[in-house]
N, C-alpha and C positions, 0 to 999 in steps of 0.2 A: 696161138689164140690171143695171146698178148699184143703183140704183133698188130695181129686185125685189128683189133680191137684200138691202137691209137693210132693205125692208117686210116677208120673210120670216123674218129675225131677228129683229125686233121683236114679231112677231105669235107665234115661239115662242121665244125667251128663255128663261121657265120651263122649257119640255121640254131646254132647253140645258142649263140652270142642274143642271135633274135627273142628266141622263145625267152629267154631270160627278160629282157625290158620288155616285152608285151607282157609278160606276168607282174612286173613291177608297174605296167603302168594299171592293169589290172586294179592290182591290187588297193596300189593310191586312188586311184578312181571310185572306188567299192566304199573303202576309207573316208575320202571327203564325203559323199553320199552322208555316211553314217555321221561323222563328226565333221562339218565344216569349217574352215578357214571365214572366223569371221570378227569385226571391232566393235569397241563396246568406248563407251565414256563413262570413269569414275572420280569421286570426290574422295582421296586417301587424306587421313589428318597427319600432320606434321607433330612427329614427336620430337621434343628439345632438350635432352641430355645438359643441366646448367654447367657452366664454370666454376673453377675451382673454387672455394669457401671464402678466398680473400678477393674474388673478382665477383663482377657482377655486369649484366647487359647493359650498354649505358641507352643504347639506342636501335630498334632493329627493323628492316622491313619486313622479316619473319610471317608469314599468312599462316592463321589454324589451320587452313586445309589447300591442296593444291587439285587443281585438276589436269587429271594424266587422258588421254586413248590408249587403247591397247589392241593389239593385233596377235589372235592365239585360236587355235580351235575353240570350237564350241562348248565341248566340255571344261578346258579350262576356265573360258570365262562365268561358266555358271561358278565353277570352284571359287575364283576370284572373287563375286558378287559374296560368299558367306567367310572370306578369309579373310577379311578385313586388311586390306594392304597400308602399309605405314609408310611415311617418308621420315627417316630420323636423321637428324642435328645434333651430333658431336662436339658439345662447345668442351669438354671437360680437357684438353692436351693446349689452351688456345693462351694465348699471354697476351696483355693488353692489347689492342689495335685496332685496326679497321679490318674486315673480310667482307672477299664477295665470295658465298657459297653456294654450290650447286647441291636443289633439289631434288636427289631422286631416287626414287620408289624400291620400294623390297617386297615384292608382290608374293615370295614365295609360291610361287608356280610356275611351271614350264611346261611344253615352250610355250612362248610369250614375249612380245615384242613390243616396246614402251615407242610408242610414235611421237609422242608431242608431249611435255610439260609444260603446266600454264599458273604461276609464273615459275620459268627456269630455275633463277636463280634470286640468291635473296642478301642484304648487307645488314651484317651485326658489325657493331662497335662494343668491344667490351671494357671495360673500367676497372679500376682498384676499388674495393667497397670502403665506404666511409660513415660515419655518423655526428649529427649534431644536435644540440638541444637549443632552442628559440622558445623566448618568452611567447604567447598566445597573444595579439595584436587585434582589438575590437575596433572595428571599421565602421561607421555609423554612415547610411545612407538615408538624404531626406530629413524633414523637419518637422517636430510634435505641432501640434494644434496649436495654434496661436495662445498664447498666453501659461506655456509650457515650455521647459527646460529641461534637458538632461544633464544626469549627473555622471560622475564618475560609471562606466560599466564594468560588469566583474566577471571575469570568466571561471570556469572551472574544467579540470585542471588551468595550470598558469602557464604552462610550459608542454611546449611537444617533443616527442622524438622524431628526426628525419635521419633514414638511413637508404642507402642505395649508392650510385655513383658519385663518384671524388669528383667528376667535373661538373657534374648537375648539381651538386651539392653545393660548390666555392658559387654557384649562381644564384642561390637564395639568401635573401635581407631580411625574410620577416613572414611572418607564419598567421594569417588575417581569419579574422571572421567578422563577415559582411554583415552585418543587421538595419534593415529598414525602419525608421522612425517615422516614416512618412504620414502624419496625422493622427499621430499615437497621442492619450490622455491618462493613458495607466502606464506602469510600469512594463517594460517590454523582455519577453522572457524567452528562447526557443534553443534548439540544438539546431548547431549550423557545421557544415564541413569545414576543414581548413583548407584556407588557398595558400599554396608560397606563389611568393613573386621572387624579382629579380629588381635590381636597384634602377632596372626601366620602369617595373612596376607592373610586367609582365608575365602573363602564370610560367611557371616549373614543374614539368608533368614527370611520370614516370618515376618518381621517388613515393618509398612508403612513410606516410606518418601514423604518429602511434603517438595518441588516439586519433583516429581519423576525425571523430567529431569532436565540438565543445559544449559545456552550458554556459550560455549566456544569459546576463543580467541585464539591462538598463535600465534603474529609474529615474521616472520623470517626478517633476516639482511644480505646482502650480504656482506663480506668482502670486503676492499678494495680495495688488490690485486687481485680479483678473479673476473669473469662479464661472463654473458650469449650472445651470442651470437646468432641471428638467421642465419640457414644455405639455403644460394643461392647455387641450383644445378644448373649449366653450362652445356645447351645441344647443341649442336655441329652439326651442319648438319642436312639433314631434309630426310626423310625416299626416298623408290626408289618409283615412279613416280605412283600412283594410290593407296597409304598407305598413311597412316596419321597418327600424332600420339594424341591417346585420352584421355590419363592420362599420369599424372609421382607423381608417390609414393615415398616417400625416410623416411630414420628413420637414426638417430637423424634429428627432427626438430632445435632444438635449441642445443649449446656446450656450455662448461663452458672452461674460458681459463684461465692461472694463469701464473701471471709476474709481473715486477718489477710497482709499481702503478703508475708511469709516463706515463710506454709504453701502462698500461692498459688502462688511461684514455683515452690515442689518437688516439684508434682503435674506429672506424664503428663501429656503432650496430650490424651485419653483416660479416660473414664470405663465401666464395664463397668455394664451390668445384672446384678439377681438372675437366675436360672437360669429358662430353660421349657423345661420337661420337655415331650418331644413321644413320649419310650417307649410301644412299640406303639400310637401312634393312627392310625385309618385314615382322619381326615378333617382338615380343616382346625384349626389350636390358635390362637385367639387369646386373649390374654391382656394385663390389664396387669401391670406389673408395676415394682417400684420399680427404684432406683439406687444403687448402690454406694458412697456419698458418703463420702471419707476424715473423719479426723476435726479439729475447729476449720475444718472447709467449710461452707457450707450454700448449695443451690440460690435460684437468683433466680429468681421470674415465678412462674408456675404450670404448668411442665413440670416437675413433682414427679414422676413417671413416666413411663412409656413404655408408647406401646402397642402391640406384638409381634403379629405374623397371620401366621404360618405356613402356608404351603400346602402339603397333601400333597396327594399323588393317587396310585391304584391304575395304577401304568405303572413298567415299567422304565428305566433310562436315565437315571438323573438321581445325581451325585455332589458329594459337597460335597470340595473338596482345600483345605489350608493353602498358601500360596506368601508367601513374604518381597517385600516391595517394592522392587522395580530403580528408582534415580536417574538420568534420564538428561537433558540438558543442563545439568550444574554446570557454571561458570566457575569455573577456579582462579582465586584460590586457598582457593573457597569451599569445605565440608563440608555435608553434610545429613545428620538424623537423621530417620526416618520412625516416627509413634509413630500407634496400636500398630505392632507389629513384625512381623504377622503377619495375614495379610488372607484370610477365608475365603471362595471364592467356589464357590456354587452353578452346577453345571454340567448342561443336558438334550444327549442326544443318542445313537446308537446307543451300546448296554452293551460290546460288543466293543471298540470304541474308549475309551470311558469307563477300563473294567476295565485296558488297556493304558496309559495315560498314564503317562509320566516326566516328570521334575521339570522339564526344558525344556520341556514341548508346554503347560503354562500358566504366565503369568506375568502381574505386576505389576506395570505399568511408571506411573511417575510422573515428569511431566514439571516441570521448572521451570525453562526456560530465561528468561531476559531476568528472574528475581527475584529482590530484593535480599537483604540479610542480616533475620533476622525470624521470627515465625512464621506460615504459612501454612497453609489449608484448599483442599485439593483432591483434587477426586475422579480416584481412581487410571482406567487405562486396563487394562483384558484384552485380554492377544493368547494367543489358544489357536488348536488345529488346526482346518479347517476342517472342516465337519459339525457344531460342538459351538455351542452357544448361551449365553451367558451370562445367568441365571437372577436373582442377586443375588449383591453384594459386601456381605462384611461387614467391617468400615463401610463404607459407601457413600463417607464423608470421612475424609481421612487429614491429621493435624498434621504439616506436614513446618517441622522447623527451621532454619534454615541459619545458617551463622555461617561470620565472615570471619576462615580461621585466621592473617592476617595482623596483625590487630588484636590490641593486649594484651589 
């Protein structure tokens, strides 16, 4: 029976051999149906294992993420898509040098067939780590307003730390912070980043400083001969019978004037313009118009005028009232004088209320708490009754003086 049984093997083998691969091809055939043979494109991040504690990256072309294709059945790549594939960088075994290293992929799934890396590969230069300390270096860019100087600037801290690469590092001179003075009249104050350069005088990236920022200081000094001036626009007449007028705009606020320092001393805070006549107009008046310049003054810059935009418009409701300027936060035993004396401020809002105002329901008020003896620019504050709008102040800036009646 034996016998038979592998003379009948023997005699059909072939029809064995067949039925075997028609069921294999079956089967794969059934198989792709269900799960196909198919590519996908993914974004995996580059993860970066650093260098030993005394080394560090001096320079790398390293990309956060690379893009791979992949070639795997179907169900793989759904798997793929929630398994977050990595590409890891092993700097930790690496000793100073150059490398070019190959990117590629830890998919944790199979099978799976990685078609294309984009980019391939990647070049780190690694470094011995180093550190050094540099004074803080204020760079001043641009020039204060005419008849301004700067003084010494002061940074805070004075000194940085840079630490990173031994070769990046021997390429730094000097540890900057850029600050703009360009048409500056106050003291100039900001937090600025540090740049290093290089003895070209060009930036040094890729090293960390500590503190990355600074405070910076610069004050400025006003010459003696030279003084700012706030500018009173003089308006002239009042519009034709059922206009009013609801702003007045003007530029230059303030002027700078230069003369002999006796006749500077004994000018106003305050300079006035020529008159604009705004009598019976029923529409907007702008105008330039000069300045009132005492005599042995004469204006700096090219703010030789003013230019004045008066806004009218056909509406009830709008009043101009005079109000003297209230001081409020002097420390004795200090005094302040506010120049001009007299601050005109444009008011919109119902006429019945307007028509009824008394001398308390607007005011003036100018604050100068916490400043010193001197003269100051500041823009006054309105408190009026509620309903009423303030329209504009004339001047917008008020010269308030202060002096220590304590002092000879």
């Amino acid at each position: 029976m034996f016998q038979r049984t592998l003379r009948w093997l023997a005699s059909n083998a072939g029809l064995l051999l067949l039925s075997v691969v028609l069921a294999f091809l079956v089967w794969a055939a059934a198989s792709l149906q269900q799960d196909p043979i198919l590519e996908d494109s993914f974004t995996v991040p580059v993860v970066v294992k650093p260098p030993q504690a005394a080394l560090v990256v001096s320079s790398s072309s390293l990309p956060s993420t690379i893009a791979i294709r992949v070639r795997a059945p179907q169900s793989v790549l759904e798997a793929l898509r929630t398994a977050t594939p990595q590409a890891p960088v092993d700097l930790s075994a690496y000793d100073p040098g150059t490398y070019t290293l190959e990117l590629q992929p830890v998919l944790n799934a199979s099978p799976a067939t990685v078609l294309t890396v984009r980019p391939p590969t990647a070049t780190v230069v690694i470094d011995r780590a180093a550190q050094i300390t540099l004074p803080v270096r204020v760079v001043t860019i641009g020039a204060p307003a005419i008849g301004y100087r700067a003084l010494a600037p002061e940074a805070q801290p004075q000194v940085v730390t840079i630490s990173g690469s031994q070769r990046l590092i021997a390429q730094v001179v000097s540890a900057d912070i850029m600050v703009s003075l360009e048409g500056a009249r106050t003291t100039v104050e900001q937090n600025a980043r540090v740049q290093l350069r290089s003895a070209e005088g060009s930036l040094v990236s890729q090293l960390q400083v500590s503190p990355e920022t600074v405070s910076v200081r610069v004050p400025l000094e006003q010459l003696s001969n030279y003084r700012d001036l706030a500018v009173r626009v003089r308006i002239f007449g009042q519009p034709a019978n059922g206009y009013a007028v609801i702003s007045v705009d003007y530029a230059p606020q303030v002027v700078t004037v230069f003369g002999p320092r006796e006749a500077i001393q004994q000018l106003p805070d305050f300079i006035e313009t020529f008159e604009v006549n705004i009598s019976g107009s029923t529409q907007d008046v702008e105008k330039r118009v000069g300045l009132n310049v005492p005599p042995n003054v004469s204006l700096v810059g090219d703010n030789l005028s003013v230019l004045v935009r008066v806004r009218i418009e056909a509406q009830q409701g709008a009043r101009t009232v005079p109000r003297r300027p209230r001081v409020i936060g002097l420390a004795q035993p200090l005094t302040a004088t506010v120049s001009p004396p007299i601050v005109d401020i444009v008011l919109a809002g119902p006429l019945p209320v307007l028509n009824a105002l008394q001398e308390n329901d607007v005011q003036v008020v100018v604050d100068v708490s916490g400043l010193a003896p001197g003269v100051h620019t500041i823009a006054p504050r309105i408190v009026t009754q509620q309903g009423l709008s303030v329209q504009s102040v004339l001047p917008a800036q008020l010269q308030v003086r202060i002096t220590d009646e304590s002092q000879p």
